[in-house]
C-alpha positions in Angstrom: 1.7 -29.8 15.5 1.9 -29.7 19.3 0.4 -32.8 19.7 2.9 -34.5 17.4 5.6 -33.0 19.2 3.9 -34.2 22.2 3.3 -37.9 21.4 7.0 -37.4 19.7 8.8 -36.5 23.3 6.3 -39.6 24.5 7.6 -41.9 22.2 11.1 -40.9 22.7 10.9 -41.4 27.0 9.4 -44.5 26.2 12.1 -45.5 23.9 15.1 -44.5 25.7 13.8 -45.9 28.9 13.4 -49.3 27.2 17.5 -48.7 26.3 20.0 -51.0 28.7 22.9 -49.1 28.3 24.5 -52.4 29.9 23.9 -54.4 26.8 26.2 -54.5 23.8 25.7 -51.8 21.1 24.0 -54.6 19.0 21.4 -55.1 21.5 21.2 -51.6 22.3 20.4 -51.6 18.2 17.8 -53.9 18.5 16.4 -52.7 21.8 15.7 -49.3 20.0 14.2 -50.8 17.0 12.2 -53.2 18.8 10.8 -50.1 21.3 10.0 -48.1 18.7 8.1 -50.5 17.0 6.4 -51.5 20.4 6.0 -47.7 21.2 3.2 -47.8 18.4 1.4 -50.9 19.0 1.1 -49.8 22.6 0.7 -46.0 22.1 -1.6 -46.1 19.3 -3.1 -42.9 19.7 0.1 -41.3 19.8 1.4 -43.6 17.1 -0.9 -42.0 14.4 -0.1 -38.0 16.3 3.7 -38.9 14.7 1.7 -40.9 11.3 0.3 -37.1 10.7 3.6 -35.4 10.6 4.4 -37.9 7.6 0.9 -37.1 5.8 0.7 -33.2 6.2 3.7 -32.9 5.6 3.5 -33.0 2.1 1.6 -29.7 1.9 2.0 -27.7 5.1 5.5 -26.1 5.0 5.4 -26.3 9.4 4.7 -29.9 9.1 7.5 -30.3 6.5 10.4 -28.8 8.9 8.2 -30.7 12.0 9.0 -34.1 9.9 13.0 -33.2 8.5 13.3 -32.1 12.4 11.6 -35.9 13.0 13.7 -38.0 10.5 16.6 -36.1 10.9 16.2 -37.1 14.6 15.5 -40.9 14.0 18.6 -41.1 11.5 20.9 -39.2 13.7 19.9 -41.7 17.2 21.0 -44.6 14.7 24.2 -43.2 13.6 24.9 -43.1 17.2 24.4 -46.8 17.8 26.0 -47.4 14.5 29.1 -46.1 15.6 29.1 -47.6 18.7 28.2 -51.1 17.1 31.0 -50.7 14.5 33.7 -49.5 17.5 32.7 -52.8 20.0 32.1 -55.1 17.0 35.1 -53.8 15.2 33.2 -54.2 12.5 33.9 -51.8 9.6 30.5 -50.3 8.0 31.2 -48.9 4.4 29.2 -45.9 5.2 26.7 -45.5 8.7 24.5 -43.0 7.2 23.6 -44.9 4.1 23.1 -47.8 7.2 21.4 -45.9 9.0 18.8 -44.2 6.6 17.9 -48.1 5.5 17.3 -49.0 9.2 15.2 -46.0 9.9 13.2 -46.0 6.5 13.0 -50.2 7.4 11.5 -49.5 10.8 9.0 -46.4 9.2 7.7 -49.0 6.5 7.0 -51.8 9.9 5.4 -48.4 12.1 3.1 -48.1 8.9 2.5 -51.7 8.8 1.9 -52.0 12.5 -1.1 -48.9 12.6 -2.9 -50.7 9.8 -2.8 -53.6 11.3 -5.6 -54.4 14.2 -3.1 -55.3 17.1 -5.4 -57.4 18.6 -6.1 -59.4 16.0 -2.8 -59.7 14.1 -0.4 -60.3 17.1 1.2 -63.1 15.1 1.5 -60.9 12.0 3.0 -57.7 14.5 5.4 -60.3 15.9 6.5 -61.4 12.3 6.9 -58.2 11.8 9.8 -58.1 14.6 11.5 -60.7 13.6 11.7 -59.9 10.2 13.3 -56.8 10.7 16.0 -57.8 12.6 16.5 -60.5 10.1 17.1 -57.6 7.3 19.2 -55.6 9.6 21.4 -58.0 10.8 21.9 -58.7 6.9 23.2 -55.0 6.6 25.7 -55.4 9.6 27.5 -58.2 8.0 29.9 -57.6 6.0 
C-alpha cells in the first residue's frame, strides 16, 4: 500500500506540474489527460504500483478504501476542470459527474492499455491511443 501511495503522490507532481494554468480549461483538460497517460508510459514502474491498487482491491478491504480514496480523487480533479471548461466555454454540461466518471473510466481503460503494451515497440499504437481519446472526449463536450 505505501508504495501505491507513493508512486500515487509521484504521478500526481508529475501531473500537475505538466498543468499550464495559462491555457484555457480545455487544454488544461487535455493537458491532464494527456500527462496522466504519459505519467505511465514514462513511470512504468510506478504505473503498475497504482495497476495493484485496482487488482487487490477486489479482496483486501485496505486496498478497497486505498482505490475509492484513488478514483474518488481522479473523478473529483475532473469535475474541477469540468466546471471550469463549462464556466469559460459557456458551454452547458447536462451533468459533470456523469462527464467526468466517462473521462476518468476512458483514461483507466488507455492506462491499462498503455502497461500492456511494450512502449518501445508500440509508440505508434501509444500515440493512437492519445488521439483517440481526445477524439471521444471532445465528443462528450459537445453538446
Amino acid at each position: 500500500l505505501e508504495c501505491s501511495k507513493y508512486a500515487s503522490d509521484i504521478g500526481r507532481k508529475f501531473i500537475d506540474s505538466s498543468i499550464d494554468e495559462k491555457k484555457t480549461a480545455q487544454e488544461r483538460l487535455n493537458q491532464y489527460i494527456e500527462a496522466n497517460l504519459n505519467w505511465f508510459l514514462k513511470e512504468r514502474a510506478y504505473g503498475f504500483c497504482i495497476i495493484s491498487i485496482y487488482y487487490f482491491a477486489q479482496t483486501h478491504n485496505v486496498m478497497r478504501t486505498a482505490f475509492a480514496q484513488l478514483v474518488e480523487s481522479g473523478i473529483g480533479r475532473l469535475e474541477i476542470l469540468l466546471h471550469q471548461y463549462q464556466n469559460e466555454s459557456r458551454r452547458p454540461l447536462s451533468n459533470i459527474n456523469i462527464v467526468a466518471k466517462i473521462i476518468h473510466d476512458i483514461m483507466i481503460g488507455e492506462i491499462y492499455k498503455i502497461a500492456l503494451l511494450d512502449s518501445k515497440k508500440n509508440k505508434r499504437s501509444n500515440e493512437k491511443l492519445n488521439s483517440d481519446i481526445f477524439i471521444v472526449i471532445q465528443k462528450l463536450l459537445t453538446p
